[in-house]
PLY file of the C-alpha trace (Angstrom):
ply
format ascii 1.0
element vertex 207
property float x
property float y
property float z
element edge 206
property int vertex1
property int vertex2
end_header
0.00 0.00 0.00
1.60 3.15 -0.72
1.86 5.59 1.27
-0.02 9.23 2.29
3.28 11.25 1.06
3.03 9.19 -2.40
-0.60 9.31 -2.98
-0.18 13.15 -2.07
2.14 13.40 -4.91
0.54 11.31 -7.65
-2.41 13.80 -7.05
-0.46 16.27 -7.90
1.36 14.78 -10.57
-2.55 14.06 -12.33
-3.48 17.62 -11.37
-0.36 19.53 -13.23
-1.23 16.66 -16.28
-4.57 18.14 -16.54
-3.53 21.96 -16.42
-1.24 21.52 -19.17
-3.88 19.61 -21.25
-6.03 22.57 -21.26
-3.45 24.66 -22.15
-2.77 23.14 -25.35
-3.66 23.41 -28.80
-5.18 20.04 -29.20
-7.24 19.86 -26.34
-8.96 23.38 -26.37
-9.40 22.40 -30.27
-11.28 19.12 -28.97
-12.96 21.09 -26.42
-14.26 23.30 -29.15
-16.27 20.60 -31.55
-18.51 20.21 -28.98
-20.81 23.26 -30.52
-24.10 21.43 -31.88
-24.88 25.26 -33.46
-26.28 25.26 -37.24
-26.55 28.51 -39.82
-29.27 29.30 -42.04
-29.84 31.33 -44.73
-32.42 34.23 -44.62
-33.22 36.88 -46.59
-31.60 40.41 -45.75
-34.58 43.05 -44.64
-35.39 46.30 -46.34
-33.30 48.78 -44.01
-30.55 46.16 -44.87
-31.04 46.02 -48.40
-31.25 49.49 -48.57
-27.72 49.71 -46.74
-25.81 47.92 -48.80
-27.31 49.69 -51.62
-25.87 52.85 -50.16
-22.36 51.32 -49.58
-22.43 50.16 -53.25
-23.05 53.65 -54.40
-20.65 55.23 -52.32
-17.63 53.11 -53.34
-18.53 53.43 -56.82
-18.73 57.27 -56.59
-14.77 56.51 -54.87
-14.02 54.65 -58.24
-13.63 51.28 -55.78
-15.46 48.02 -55.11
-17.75 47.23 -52.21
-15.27 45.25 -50.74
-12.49 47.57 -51.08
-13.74 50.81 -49.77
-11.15 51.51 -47.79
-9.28 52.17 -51.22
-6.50 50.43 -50.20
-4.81 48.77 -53.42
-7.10 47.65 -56.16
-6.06 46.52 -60.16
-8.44 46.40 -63.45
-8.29 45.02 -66.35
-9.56 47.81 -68.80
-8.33 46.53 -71.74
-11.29 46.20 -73.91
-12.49 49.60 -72.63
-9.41 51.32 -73.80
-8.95 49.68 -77.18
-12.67 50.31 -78.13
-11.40 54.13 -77.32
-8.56 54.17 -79.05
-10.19 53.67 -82.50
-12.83 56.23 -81.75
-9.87 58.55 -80.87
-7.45 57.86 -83.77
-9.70 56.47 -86.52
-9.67 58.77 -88.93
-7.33 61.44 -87.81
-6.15 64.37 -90.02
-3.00 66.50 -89.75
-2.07 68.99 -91.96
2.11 69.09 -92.90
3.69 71.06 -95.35
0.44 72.15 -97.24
-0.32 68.40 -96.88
-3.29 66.42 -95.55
-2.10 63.40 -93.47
-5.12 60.92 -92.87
-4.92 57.58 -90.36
-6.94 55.03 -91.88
-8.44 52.21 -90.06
-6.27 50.14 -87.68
-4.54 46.73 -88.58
-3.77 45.59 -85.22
-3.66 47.08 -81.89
-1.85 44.46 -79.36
-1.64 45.23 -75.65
-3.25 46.26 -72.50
-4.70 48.79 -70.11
-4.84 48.83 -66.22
-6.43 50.91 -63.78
-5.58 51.14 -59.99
-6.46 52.12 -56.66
-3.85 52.95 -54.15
-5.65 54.81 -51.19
-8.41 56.18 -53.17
-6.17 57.29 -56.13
-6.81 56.10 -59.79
-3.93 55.45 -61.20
-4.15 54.57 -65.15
-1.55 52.97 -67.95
-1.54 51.39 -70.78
1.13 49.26 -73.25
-0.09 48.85 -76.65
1.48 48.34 -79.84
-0.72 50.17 -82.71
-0.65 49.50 -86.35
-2.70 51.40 -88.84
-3.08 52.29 -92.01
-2.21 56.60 -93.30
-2.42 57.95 -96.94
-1.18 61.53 -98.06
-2.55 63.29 -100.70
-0.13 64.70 -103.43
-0.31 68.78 -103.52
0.42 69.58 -107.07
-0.70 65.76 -108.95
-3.28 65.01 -107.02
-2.03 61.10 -106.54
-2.58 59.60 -102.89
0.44 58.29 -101.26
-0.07 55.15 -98.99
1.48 53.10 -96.32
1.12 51.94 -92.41
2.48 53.14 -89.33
3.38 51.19 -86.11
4.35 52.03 -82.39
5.72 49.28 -80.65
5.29 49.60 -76.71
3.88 52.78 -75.92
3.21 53.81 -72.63
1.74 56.96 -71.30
5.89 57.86 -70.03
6.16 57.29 -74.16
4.02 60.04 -75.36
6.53 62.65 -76.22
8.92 60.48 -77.99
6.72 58.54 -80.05
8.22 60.63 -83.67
11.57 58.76 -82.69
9.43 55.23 -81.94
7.08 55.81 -84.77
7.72 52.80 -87.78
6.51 54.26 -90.97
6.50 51.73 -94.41
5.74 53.27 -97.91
3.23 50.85 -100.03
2.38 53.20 -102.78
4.42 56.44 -102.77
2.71 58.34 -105.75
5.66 60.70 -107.04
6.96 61.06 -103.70
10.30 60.13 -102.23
10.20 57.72 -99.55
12.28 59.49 -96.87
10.01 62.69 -97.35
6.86 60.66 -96.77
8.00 58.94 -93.57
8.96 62.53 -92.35
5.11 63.64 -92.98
4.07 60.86 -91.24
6.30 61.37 -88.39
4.75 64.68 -87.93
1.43 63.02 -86.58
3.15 62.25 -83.66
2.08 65.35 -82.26
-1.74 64.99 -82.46
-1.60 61.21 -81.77
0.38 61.65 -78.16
-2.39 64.42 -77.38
-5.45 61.49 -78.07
-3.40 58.69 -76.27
-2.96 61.52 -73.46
-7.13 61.50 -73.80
-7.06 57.72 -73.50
-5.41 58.05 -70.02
-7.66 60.51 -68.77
-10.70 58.42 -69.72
-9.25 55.61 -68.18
-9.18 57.53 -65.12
-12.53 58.47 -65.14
-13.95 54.80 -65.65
0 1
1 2
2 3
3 4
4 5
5 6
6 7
7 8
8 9
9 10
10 11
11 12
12 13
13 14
14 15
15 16
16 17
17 18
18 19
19 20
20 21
21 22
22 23
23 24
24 25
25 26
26 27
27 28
28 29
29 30
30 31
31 32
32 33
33 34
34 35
35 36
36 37
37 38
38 39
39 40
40 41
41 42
42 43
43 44
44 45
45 46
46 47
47 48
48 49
49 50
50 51
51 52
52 53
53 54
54 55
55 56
56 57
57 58
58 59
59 60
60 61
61 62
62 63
63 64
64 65
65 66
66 67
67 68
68 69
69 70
70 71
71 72
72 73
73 74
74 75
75 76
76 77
77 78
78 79
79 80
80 81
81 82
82 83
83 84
84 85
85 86
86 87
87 88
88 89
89 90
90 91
91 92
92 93
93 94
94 95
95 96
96 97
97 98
98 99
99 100
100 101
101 102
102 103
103 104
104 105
105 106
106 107
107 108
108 109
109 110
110 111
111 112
112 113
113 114
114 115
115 116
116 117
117 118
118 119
119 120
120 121
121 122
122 123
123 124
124 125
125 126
126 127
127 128
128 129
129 130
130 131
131 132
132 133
133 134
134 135
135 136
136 137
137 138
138 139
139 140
140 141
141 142
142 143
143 144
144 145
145 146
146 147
147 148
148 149
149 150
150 151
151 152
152 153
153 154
154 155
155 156
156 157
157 158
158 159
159 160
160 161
161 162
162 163
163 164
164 165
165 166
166 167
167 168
168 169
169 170
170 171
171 172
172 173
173 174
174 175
175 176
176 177
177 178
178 179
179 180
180 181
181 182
182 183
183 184
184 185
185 186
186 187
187 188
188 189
189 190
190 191
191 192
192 193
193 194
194 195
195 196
196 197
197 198
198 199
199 200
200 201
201 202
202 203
203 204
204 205
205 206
């Protein structure tokens, strides 16, 4: 039979086994389980509905979602958008250079994409396409229509004043003219094409 002193301490020994049991992971987790509780849908009431409602219009009047109206960081995918744009805005373009009239003809390709963000409530917009289109120039004296395409690889909105140096010009039909003189008319569009990709941003950032 063992004695008062041991039973004492094998008391104690269970007690301090128990106290460290339910400070552990595994057996507050298995104390947990126990819950018998179940969740059901319903149907959100008026004065809720009419909440969220509220919330939805607010963040969209932030340019943000519902869940983000904090406006912490946020990306878009506005491609579609901003190529659907871009063809309204350049489409058809005319530039007069050197008693010329330069017009940009419909496009052949336009490869790329636009993003918008929002970083603390501030849309940010950008874009990286590469635009091919089509441009003819009317002879002054003869009359005869020069043709050819254009293409600018890679531009960005940091792009927009250098796009005469990125600007790729090819001669199909040149109609009396020397090449290098029609690439230089064409380069000259530069000017009013940065100010309509400059438009493209802005829209973005209104969207």
């Amino acid at each position: 039979m063992p004695g008062r002193e041991e039973s004492e301490y094998a008391s104690k020994l269970h007690q301090q086994a128990e106290s460290k049991a339910e400070c552990s992971y595994s057996y507050w987790a298995a104390g947990q389980c126990q819950s018998t509780a179940s969740f059901q849908e319903r149907k959100l009431e008026a004065k809720e509905l009419a909440e969220q409602a509220r919330r939805e219009k607010a963040a969209s009047a932030q340019g943000v979602s519902v869940w983000n109206q904090a406006g912490t960081f946020e990306e878009r995918d506005c491609t579609a958008f901003a190529k659907e744009q871009l063809k309204m805005l350049i489409n058809g373009l005319e530039h007069k250079a050197a008693g010329c009239l330069l017009r940009l003809g419909s496009f052949t390709s336009i490869e790329g994409e636009a993003t918008v963000w929002v970083v603390r409530s501030n849309k940010r917009a950008g874009f990286d396409f590469t635009i091919e289109a089509a441009w003819a120039i009317e002879h002054p004296t003869s009359g005869a229509e020069a043709k050819g395409s254009l293409k600018l690889p890679n531009v960005t909105p940091d792009d927009l004043d250098e796009l005469a140096d990125m600007m790729e010009v090819q001669v199909s039909e040149a109609a009396g003219w020397q090449d290098a003189e029609l690439r230089r008319l064409v380069r000259r569009s530069s000017e009013p094409l940065a100010e309509r990709l400059g438009r493209l941003q802005q829209l973005l950032k209104e969207r």
